[in-house]
N, C-alpha and C positions, 0 to 999 in steps of 0.2 A: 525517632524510633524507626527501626528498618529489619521488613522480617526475611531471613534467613533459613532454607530447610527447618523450617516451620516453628521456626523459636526467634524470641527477639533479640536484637542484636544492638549493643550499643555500641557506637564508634570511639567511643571514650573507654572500653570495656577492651577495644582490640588496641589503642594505644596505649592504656596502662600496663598491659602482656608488652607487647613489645619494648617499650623503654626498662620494665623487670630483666626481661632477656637479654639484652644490651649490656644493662649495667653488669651480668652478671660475664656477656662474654669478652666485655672490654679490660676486666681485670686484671687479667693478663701483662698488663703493663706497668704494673707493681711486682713482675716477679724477679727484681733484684732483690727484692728482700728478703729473698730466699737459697741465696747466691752461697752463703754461708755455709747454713746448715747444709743443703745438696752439694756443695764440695766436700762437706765432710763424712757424708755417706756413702758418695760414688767414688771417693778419690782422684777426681776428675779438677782441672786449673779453672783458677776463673773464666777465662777464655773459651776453654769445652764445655764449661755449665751454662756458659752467655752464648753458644750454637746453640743451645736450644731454642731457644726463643725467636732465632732467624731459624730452625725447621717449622715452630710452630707457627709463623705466619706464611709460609711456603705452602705449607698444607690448608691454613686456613684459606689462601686466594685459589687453591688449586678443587679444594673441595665445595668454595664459593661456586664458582664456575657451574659445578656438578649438580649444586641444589638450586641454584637457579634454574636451568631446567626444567627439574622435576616442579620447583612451585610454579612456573609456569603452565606446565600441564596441569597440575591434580592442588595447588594450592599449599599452604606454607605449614597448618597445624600436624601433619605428620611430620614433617621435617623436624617438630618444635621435641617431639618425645621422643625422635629416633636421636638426634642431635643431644637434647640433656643428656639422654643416658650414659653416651659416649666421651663427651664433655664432662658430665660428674666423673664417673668412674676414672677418668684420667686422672684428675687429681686427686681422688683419693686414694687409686691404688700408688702414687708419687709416693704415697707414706713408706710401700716396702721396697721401693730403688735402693739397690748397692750397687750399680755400677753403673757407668755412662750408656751403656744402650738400652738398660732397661728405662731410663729418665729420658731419654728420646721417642722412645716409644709411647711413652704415657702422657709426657706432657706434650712433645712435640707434632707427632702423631694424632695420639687420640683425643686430648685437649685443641690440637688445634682442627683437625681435623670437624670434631663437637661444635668449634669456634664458627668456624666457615658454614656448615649447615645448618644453624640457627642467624645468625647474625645479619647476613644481605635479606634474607628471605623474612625475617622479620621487624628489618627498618622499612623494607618496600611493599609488604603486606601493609602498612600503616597506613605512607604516602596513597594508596590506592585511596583510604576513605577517607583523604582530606586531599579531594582534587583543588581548592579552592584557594588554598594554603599549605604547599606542600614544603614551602620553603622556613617557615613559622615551625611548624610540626619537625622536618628533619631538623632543625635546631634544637626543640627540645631535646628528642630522642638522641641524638647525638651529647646532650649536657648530661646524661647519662652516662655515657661512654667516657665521661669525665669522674666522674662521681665512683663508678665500679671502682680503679685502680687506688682512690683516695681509701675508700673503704680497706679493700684488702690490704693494701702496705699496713694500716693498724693492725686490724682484725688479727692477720696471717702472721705478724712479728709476735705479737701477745702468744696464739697458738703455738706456732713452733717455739717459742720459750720457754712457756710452761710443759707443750708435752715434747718437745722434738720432733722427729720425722711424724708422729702421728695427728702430729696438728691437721696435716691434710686431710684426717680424713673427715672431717665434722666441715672442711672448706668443700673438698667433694659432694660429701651429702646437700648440704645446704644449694649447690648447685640444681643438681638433679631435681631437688625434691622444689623446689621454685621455678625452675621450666618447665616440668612437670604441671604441676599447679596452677600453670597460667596458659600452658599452648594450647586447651581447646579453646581459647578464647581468640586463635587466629585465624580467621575466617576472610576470604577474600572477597571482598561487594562482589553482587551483580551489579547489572544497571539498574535493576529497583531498588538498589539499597542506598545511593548515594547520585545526584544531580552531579553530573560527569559531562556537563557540554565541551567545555576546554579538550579534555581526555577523550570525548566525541573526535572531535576537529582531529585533534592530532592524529587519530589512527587512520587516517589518509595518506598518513605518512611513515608506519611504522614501519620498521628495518629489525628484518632477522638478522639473528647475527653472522649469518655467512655476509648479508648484503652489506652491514656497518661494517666486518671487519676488512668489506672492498674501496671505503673511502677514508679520503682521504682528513677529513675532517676526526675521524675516529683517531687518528691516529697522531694527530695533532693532539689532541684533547689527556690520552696515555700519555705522550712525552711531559703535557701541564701538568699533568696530576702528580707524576711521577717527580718533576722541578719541584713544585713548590712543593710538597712532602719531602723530600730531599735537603730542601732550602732549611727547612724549620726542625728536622730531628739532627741533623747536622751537631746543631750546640745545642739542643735540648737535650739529649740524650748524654750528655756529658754535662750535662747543668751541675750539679753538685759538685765536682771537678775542678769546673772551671772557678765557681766561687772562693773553692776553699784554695786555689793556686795564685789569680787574680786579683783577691782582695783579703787573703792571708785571714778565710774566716775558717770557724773550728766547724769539723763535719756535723755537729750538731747545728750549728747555724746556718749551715749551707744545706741539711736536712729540709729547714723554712724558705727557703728558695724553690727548692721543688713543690713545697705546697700553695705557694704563693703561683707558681708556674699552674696549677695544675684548675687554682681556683680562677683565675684569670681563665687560660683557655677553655673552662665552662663558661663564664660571661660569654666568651668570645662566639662561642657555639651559639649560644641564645641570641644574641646581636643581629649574628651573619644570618641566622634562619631569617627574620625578620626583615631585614634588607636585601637579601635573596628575593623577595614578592615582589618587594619594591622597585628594586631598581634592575632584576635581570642578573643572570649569572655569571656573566662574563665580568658586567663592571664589577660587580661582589668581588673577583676575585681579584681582579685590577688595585683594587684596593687595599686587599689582605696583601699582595703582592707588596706594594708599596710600603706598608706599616711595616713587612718582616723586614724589609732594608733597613729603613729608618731605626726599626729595635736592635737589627743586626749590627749597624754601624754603633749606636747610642752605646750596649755594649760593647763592641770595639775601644770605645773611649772612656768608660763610665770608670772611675778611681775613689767612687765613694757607694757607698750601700743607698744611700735616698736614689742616685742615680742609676745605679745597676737595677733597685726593684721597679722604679720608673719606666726601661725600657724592655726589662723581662716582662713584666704587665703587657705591655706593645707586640712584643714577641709570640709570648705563652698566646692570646688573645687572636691573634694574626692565624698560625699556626692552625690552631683549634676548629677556624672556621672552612680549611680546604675542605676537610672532610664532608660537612654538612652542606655544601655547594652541588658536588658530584652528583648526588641519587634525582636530585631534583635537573641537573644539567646532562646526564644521560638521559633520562624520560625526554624530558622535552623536547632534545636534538635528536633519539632516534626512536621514539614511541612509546607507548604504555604495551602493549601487547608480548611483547618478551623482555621485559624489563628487567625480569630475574637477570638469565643467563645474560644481559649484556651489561647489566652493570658487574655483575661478578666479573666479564672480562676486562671491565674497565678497572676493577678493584685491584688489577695486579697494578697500574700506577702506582698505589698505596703501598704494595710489596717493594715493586722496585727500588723504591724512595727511601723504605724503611730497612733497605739491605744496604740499598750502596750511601747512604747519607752517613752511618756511622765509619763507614771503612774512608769514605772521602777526608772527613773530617781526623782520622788516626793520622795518615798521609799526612795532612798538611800542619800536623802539632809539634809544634818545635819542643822538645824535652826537655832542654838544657836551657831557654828562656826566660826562667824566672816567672814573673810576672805577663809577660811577652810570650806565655808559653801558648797560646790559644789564637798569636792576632793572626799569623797566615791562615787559619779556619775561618776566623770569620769574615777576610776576603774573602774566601771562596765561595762562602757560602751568599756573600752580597752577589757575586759574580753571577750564579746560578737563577737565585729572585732574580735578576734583571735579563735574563734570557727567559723566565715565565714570564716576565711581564711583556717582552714583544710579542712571543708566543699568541699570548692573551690579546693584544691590541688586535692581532693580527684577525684572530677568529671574531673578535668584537666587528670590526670591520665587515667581516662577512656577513655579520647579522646574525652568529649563533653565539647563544645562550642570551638574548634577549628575553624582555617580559612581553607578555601578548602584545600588547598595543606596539610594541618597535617591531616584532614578528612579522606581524599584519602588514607594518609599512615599508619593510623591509621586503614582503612579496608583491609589492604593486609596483 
């Protein structure tokens, strides 16, 4: 028990706020299921309703960035009610879009926007009060980030069914009114509130972000992040796709692939948290690097359904754990002390990956291939993993993202 501006504070109390928040702003990535209904409102092609979703994570890393920052200075629980409000309200005002820029604005915009000033500030708000275990903990809160989108795709299909466009607006409310609900519970430790010797040590070595964005290692680290997110939404993001082309399964069965994909990469998130303590964040990724090949390839060859779920488990699982590597692999390479605003710059990795991975992956689809229509992708996308994984060797070598004790030995 740890007191805070003169109230007690449970650390259990600010990671249940944060992974709510998460889950609520990771949803977003069940919004093809709503790809339908908003082309029938706006009049807008599939292709102009699916640009949204690349403004909404544009705005999300760009407004990342901005609230990092600010929770650096002044701490993340204002962030948490300025952001829901912004966040709700986008999607519930989606319910009255008839036209393509009013649904850019709302969800891309102010949804994403809501997205990026809750989201870094309240995975990194957490990591502060489990200095101990930061790699454990970002795994949880990241299996979250897995959990939002499975929810919505039901939840949001059943809504918009029954009412139409107004389904959103009971998804909005329900946003708001749950970050709401939970962000005064984001409170940033002091040092009396949590045993921070590790997070002592390090800020002998913290880096502002002018100073990180002067090395070299930083930017190494952006091209990683940016690879192996690239490497893995490549063919996940055409998962459904590729089953029903591949193995001639009906879109409702290829529906069971994306959920099998999605409950996989929550394992995967919970694994890698735990093995991130263990063994250092470089090899963690060394690894996921590896498995995405091995899954990449497996599906490359896979001609039966036992085989294809086999190495989509591999894949989805692989995938899942980049993300929960990063907040714990910026900390420790470039400090706790502006942690915000530098993992936010590091977050556009995650953009990058997630813009040009699906555009790489159209490129290299052969249409006319039958079966065959999908394998120059997923070369490409082997290609890509094994240029992370030098990458990775490379920085492993230099001794970053190790765990304390290789750190240690690494500086004598």
């Amino acid at each position: 028990m740890e007191t805070t501006n003169t109230r007690v504070i449970h650390r259990s109390h600010v990671f249940t706020a944060a992974f709510l928040i998460i889950f609520c702003c990771a949803a977003s990535s069940a919004f093809s299921v709503f790809a339908i209904p908003l082309q029938h409102a706006t009049g807008g092609t599939g292709s102009q309703v699916a640009l949204t979703l690349t403004l909404y994570q544009f705005f999300m890393a760009c407004f990342g960035v901005a609230s990092g920052h600010i929770m650096d200075k002044f701490g993340a629980k204002k962030l948490m009610y300025f952001g829901g409000l912004i966040f709700g309200l986008g999607w519930l005002l989606t319910a009255f879009v008839h036209n393509l820029f009013f649904l850019y604005v709302t969800v891309g915009l102010m949804a994403g926007a809501g997205n990026g000033i809750m989201y870094n500030p309240a995975l990194l708000t957490a990591l502060k009060w489990f200095p101990e275990k930061r790699g454990t903990i970002s795994g949880l809160l990241l299996g979250a980030a897995s959990l939002g989108p499975l929810v919505l795709a039901k939840v949001g299909a059943i809504l918009c069914d029954q009412y139409g466009m107004n389904g959103f607006i009971p998804i909005g409310l329900a946003y708001l009114v749950i970050c709401w609900a939970v962000g005064w519970m984001m409170d940033t430790p002091t040092e009396h509130d949590v045993d921070t010797p590790a997070a002592t040590a390090a800020d002998a070595n913290d880096f502002t972000p002018t100073e990180m964005l002067k090395t070299g290692k930083f930017w190494l680290l952006l091209l990683l992040f940016s690879i192996a997110c690239t490497a893995g939404i490549m063919l996940i993001g055409s998962l459904s796709m590729i089953a029903q082309v591949q193995l001639q399964m009906t879109p409702v069965v290829a529906a069971d692939m994306v959920v099998i994909n999605t409950l996989a990469n929550f394992g995967g998130r919970l694994l890698t948290g735990k093995l991130t303590d263990k063994l250092g964040q470089t090899k963690t990724l060394a690894g996921i690097l590896v498995l995405t090949i091995v899954g990449l390839a497996g599906l490359r060859f896979s001609t039966n359904l036992v085989g294809f779920i086999i190495f989509l488990i591999l894949l989805g699982a692989s995938f899942g754990g980049v993300l929960v590597v990063y907040p714990t692999l910026t900390g420790n390479t470039f400090g706790s002390t502006h942690s915000g605003i530098n993992y936010g710059l590091m977050f556009f990795g995650y953009a990058i990956g997630a813009l040009v991975g699906p555009q790489i992956a159209a490129i290299f689809t052969n249409q006319g291939a039958g079966v065959a229509t999908y394998y120059p992708a997923y070369m490409v996308a082997i290609g890509v993993a094994v240029v992370g994984l030098v990458i990775d060797l490379i920085l492993m070598s230099r001794g970053i993202g190790t765990n304390k004790k290789q750190k240690e030995e690494s500086a004598k």
